[in-house]
C-alpha positions as CSV (number, residue, x, y, z in Angstrom):
1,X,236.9,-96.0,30.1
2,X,234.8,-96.1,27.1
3,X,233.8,-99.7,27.5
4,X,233.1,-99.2,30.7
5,X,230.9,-96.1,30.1
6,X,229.2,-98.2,27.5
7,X,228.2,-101.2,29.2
8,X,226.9,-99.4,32.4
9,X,224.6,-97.8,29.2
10,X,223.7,-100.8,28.0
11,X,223.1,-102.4,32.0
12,X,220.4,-99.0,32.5
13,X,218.7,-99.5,29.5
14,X,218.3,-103.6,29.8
15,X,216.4,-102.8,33.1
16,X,214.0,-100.2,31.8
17,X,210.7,-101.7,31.2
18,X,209.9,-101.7,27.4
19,X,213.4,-101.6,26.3
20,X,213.8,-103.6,23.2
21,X,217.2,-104.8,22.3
22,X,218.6,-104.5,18.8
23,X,222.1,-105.3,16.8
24,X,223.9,-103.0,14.4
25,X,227.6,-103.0,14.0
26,X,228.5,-105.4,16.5
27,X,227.3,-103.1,19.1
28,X,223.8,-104.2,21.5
29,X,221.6,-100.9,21.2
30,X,218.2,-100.5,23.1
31,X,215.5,-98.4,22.0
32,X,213.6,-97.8,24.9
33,X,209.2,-97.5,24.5
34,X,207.3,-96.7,26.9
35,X,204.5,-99.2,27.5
36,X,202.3,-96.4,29.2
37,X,201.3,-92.6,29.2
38,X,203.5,-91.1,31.7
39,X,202.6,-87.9,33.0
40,X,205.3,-85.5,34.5
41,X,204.3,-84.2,38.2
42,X,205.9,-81.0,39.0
43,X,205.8,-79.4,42.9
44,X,202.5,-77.9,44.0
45,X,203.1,-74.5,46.2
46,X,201.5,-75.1,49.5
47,X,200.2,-71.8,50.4
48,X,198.1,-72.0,47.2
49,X,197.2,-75.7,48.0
50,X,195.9,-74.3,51.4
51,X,193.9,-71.6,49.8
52,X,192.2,-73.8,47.2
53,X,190.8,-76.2,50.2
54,X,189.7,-72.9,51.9
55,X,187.7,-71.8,49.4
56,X,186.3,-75.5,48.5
57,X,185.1,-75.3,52.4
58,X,181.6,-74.5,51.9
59,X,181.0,-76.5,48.6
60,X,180.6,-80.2,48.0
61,X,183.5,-82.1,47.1
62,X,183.4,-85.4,45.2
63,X,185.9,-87.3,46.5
64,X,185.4,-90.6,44.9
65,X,188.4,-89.9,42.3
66,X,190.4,-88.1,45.0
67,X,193.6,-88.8,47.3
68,X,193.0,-85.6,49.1
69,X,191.0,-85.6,51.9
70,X,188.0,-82.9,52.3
71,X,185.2,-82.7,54.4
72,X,181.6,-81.9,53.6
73,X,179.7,-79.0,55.7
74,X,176.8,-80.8,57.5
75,X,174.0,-79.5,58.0
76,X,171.8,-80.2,61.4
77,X,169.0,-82.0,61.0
78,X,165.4,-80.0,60.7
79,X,163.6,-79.9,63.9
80,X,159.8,-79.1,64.2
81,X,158.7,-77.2,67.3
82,X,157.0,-78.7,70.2
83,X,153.2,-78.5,69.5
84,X,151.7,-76.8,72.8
85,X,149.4,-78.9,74.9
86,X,145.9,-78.4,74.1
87,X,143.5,-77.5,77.2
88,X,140.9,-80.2,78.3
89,X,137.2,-78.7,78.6
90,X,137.8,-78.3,82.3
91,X,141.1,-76.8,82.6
92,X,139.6,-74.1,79.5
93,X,136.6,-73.6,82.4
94,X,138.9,-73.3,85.0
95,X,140.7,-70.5,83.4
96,X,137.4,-68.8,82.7
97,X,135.7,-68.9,85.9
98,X,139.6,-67.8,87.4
99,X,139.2,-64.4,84.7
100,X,135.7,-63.8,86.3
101,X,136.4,-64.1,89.8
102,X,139.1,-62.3,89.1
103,X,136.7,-59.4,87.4
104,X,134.2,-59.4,89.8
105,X,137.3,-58.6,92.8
106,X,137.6,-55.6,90.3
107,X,134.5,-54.3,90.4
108,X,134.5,-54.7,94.4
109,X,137.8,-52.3,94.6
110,X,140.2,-54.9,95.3
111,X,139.0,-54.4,99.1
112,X,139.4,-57.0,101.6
113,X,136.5,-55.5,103.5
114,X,134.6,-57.3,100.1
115,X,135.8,-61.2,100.9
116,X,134.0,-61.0,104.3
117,X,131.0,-61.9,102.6
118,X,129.8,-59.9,99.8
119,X,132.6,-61.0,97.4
120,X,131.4,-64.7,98.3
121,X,127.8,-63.9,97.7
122,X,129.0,-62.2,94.2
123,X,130.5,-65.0,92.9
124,X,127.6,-67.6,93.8
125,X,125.1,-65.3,92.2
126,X,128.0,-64.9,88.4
127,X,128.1,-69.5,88.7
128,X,124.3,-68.9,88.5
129,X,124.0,-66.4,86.2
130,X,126.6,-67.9,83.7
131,X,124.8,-71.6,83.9
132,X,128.2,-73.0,85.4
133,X,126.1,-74.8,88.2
134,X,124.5,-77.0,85.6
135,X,125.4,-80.3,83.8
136,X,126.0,-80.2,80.4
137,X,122.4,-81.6,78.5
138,X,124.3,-84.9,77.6
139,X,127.4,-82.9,76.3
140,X,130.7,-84.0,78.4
141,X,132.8,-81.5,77.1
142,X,129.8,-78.9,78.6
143,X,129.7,-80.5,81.3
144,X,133.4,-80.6,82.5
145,X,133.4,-76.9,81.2
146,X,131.0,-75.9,83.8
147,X,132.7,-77.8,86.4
148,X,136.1,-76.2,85.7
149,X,134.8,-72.7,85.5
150,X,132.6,-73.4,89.2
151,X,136.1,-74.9,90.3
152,X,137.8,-71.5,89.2
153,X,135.4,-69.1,90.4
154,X,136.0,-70.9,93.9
155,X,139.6,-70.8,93.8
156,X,139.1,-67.1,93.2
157,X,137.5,-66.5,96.3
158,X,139.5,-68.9,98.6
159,X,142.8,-66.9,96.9
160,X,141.4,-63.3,98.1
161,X,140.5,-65.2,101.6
162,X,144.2,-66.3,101.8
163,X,145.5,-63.1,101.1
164,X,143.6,-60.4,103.3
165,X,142.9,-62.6,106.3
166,X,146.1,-65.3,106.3
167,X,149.1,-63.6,104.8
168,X,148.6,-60.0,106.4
169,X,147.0,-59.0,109.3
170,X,145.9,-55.3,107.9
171,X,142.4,-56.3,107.7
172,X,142.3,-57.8,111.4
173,X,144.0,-55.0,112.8
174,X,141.6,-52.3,110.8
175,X,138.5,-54.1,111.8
176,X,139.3,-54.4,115.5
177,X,139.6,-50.6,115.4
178,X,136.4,-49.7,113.8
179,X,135.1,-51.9,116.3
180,X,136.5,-50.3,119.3
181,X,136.0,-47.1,118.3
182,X,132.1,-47.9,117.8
183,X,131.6,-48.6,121.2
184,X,134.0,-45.9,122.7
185,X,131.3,-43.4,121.0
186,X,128.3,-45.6,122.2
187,X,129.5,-45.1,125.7
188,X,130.5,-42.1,125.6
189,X,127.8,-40.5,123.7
190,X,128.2,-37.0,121.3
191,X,126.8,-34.2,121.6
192,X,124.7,-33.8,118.9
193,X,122.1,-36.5,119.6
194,X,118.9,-35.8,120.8
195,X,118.5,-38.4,123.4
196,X,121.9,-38.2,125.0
197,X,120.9,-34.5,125.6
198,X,117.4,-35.2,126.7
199,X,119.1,-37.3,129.4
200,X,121.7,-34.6,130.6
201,X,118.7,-32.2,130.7
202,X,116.8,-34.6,132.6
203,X,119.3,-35.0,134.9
204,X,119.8,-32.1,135.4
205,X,116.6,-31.4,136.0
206,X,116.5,-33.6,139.4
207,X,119.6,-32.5,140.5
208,X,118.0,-28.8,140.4
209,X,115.0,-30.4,142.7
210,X,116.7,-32.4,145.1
211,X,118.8,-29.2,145.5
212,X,115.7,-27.0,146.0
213,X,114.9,-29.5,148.6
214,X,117.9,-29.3,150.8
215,X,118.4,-25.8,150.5
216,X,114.2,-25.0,151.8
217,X,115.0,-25.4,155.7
218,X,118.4,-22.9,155.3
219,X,116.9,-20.1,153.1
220,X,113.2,-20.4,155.5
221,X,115.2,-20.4,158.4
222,X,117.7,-17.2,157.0
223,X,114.4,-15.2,155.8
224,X,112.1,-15.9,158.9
225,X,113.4,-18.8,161.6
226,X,113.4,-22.1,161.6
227,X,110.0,-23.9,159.9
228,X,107.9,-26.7,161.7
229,X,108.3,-29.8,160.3
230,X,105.6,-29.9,158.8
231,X,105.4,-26.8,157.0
232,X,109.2,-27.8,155.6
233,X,108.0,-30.9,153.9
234,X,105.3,-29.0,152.1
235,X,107.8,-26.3,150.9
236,X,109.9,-29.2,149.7
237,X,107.1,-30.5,147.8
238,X,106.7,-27.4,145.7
239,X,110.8,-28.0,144.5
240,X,109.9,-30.0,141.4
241,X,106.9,-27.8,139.9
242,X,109.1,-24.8,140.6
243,X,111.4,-26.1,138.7
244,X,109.9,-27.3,136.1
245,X,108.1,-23.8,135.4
246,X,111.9,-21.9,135.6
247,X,113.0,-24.0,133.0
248,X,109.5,-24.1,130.4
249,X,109.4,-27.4,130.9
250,X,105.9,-29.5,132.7
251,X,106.7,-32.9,131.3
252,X,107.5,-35.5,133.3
253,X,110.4,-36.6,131.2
């Protein structure tokens, strides 16, 4: 058994690496060097291995010199903003003369009575006014500047148009109304105007005498018999003047 023990000894020792061999007594001994630093690795507990990567998330990690595997936090790349358009001179006139139009429906009450003419007329006279009707003296950037803002003072008006006479008929109505009822008081006439009253008195007036006229022959004939014919068309001839001087009234009108 001892031999046995021994040689399997001997057999370990003869594979190590760095084993030198060496005689004393009869007996092969081995001293055994080891031809490197060796370093002893001992079980890392995972929860803690978990929490050291956790809190390594956010931070960079070098891993040039490193078996484990960590990520680094990227950040999204900077982004400058979208510069906004810039106007051209016309559309920055076509905006203003839009604002002035806009200003000058305002100042008319916002009425659609305004955009059957006088609204029109308004803006003509502001294009004038403003100089917007006129090139630009050799200057482009005048020039398309007055074009816009001419352009924009017309869409103004063509805008009102469209809504009070195309997308509601309130104004067409209203007007048609006004209209009738003008002539229903033409015809009709009122009693406090002069000439429709001089006419009812006149008419009246002539009724009265052609009723003087007809009634002569009944009220001769009642008082004292029945008047020749030619005494009945003088008494009918005195009807208008005694009339006339019942009433106050020796005109002719």
């Amino acid at each position: 058994m001892k031999l046995l023990f021994i040689s399997a000894t001997m057999a370990v020792f003869a594979a190590a690496p760095g084993a030198v061999a060496s005689s004393s007594s009869g007996i092969d001994t081995y001293d055994y060097e080891p031809s490197s630093a060796s370093f002893d690795v001992y079980p890392q507990d995972s929860a803690s291995s978990e929490d050291g990567l956790m809190d390594s998330k956010d931070e960079p990690v070098d891993n040039s010199n490193s078996n484990v595997f960590a990520t680094k936090k990227k950040r999204r790349p900077t982004q400058s903003p979208t510069p906004m358009p810039t106007l051209t001179p016309f559309d920055q006139g076509r905006e203003a003369g839009r604002d002035e139009a806009d200003r000058l429906w305002r100042n008319a009450g916002n009425s659609c009575s305004s955009a059957w003419g006088s609204f029109q007329k308004s803006v003509n006279r502001q294009i004038r006014t403003k100089g917007w009707n006129r090139g630009g003296n050799g200057d482009w950037r005048k020039r398309a500047f007055n074009k816009g803002a001419s352009a924009g003072m017309k869409e103004g008006v063509v805008e009102k148009e469209k809504e009070c006479f195309r997308d509601s008929a309130d104004e067409c109505v209203d007007l048609g109304n006004a209209a009738a009822r003008e002539i229903a008081y033409s015809h009709c006439g009122s009693f406090g105007m002069n000439s429709v009253s001089k006419k009812w008195r006149r008419n009246c007036r002539d009724a009265a005498v052609d009723q003087c006229r007809g009634q002569v022959f009944s009220q001769v004939k009642d008082e004292c018999g029945s008047p020749r014919t030619s005494d009945l068309r003088t008494l009918q001839n005195k009807c208008r003047n005694k009339v006339l001087t019942m009433i106050g009234d020796r005109s002719e009108d």
